[in-house]
C-alpha positions in Angstrom: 91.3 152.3 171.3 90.3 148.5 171.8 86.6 147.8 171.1 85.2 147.0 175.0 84.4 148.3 178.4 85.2 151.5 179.6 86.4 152.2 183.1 83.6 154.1 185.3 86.3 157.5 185.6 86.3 157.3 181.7 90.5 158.2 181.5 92.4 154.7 181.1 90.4 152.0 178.4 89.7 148.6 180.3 90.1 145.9 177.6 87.9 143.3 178.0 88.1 141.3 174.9 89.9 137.7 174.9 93.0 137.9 172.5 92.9 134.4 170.9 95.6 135.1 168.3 97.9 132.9 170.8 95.8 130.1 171.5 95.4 129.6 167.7 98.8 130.0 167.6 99.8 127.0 169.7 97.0 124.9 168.5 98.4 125.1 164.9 101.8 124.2 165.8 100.3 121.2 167.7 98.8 120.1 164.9 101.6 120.6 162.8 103.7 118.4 165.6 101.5 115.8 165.4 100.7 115.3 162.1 104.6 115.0 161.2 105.2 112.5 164.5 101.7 110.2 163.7 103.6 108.4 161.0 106.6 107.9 163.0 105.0 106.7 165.9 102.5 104.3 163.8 105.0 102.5 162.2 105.9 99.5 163.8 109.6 98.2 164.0 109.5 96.3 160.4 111.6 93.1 159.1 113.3 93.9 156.1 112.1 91.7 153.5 112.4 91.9 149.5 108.9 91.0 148.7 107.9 90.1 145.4 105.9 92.8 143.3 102.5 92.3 141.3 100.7 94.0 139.4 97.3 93.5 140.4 97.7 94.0 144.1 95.4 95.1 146.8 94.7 96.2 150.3 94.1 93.6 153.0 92.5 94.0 155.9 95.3 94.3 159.3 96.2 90.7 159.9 95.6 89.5 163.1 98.5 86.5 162.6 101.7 88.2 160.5 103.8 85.5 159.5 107.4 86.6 157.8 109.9 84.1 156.0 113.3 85.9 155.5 116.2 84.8 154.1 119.2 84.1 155.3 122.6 84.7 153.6 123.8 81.4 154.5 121.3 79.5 153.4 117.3 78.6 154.7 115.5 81.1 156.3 114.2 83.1 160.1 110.6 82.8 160.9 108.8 85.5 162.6 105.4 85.4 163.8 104.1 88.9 164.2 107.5 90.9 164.2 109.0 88.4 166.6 111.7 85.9 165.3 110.4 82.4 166.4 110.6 78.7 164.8 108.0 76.3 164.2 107.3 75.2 167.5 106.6 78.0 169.0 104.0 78.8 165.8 102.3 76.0 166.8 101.8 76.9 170.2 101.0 80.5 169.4 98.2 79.0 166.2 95.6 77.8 168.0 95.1 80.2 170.5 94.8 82.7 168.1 92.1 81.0 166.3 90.5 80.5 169.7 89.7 83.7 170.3 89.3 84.3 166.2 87.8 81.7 164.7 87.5 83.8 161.4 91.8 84.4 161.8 93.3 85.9 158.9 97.2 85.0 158.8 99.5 87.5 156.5 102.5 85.3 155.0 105.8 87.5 153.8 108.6 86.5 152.1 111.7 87.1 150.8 111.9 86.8 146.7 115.6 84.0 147.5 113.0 81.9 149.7 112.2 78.8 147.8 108.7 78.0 147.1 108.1 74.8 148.7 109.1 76.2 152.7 106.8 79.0 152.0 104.0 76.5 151.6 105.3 74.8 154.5 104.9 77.3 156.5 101.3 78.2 155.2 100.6 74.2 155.7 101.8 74.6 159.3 99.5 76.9 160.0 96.4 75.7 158.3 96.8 72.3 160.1 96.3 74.3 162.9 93.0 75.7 162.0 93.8 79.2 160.2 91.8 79.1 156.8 92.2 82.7 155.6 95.5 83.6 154.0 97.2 86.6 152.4 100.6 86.7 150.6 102.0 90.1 150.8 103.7 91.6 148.5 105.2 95.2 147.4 102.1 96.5 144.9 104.0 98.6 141.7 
């Protein structure tokens, strides 16, 4: 007999406890669903880039300005300004609006190892002519 009320005739138990066991149940394989789908569903759609490695690597903050240099096979490179393939022009429209609204802007550059030195400083020279003074270079920590 289940711990609880009795009915007033005293023949047939009335249970009046709340069975849980389900509820936990379901709430477990919620949490199992989600914790497997958060990492898929954080993860943006990413450019494939072969980025250098270093040793002495570290965290930066979430850039508010991502800027990736990648390589063509033909020669020179695609720009993309946060995940978007652009071109210069359109960086310098896209710049100082961004610094407008964060003066303290913090611009990510990425590149591909082929890319030659002097357009990645290009790009970085693009963008700090337009007022973006805090720069990252990403790069694939060991």
């Amino acid at each position: 007999m289940a711990p609880g009320a009795r009915s007033s005739d005293g023949d047939d138990p009335l249970i009046a406890d709340i069975n849980v066991t389900p509820l936990v149940d379901i709430t477990l394989v919620l949490l199992i669903i989600f914790m497997v789908a958060a990492p898929i569903i954080a993860n943006t759609p990413s450019i494939k880039v072969n980025l250098p490695r270093a040793a002495t690597g570290d965290e930066t903050p979430k850039p508010t300005l991502a800027l990736t240099v990648q390589r063509r096979p033909e020669g020179g490179y695609v720009l993309y300004a946060n995940g978007e393939p652009t071109d210069e022009d359109h960086v310098r429209a896209l710049v100082p609006e961004l610094v407008r609204r964060d003066p303290g802007l913090l611009a990510t550059v990425a590149a591909d190892r082929g890319i030659e030195y002097g357009d990645v400083v290009h790009v970085v020279d693009v963008v700090k002519a337009l007022g973006v003074h805090r720069f990252a270079l990403d790069i694939e920590a060991r």
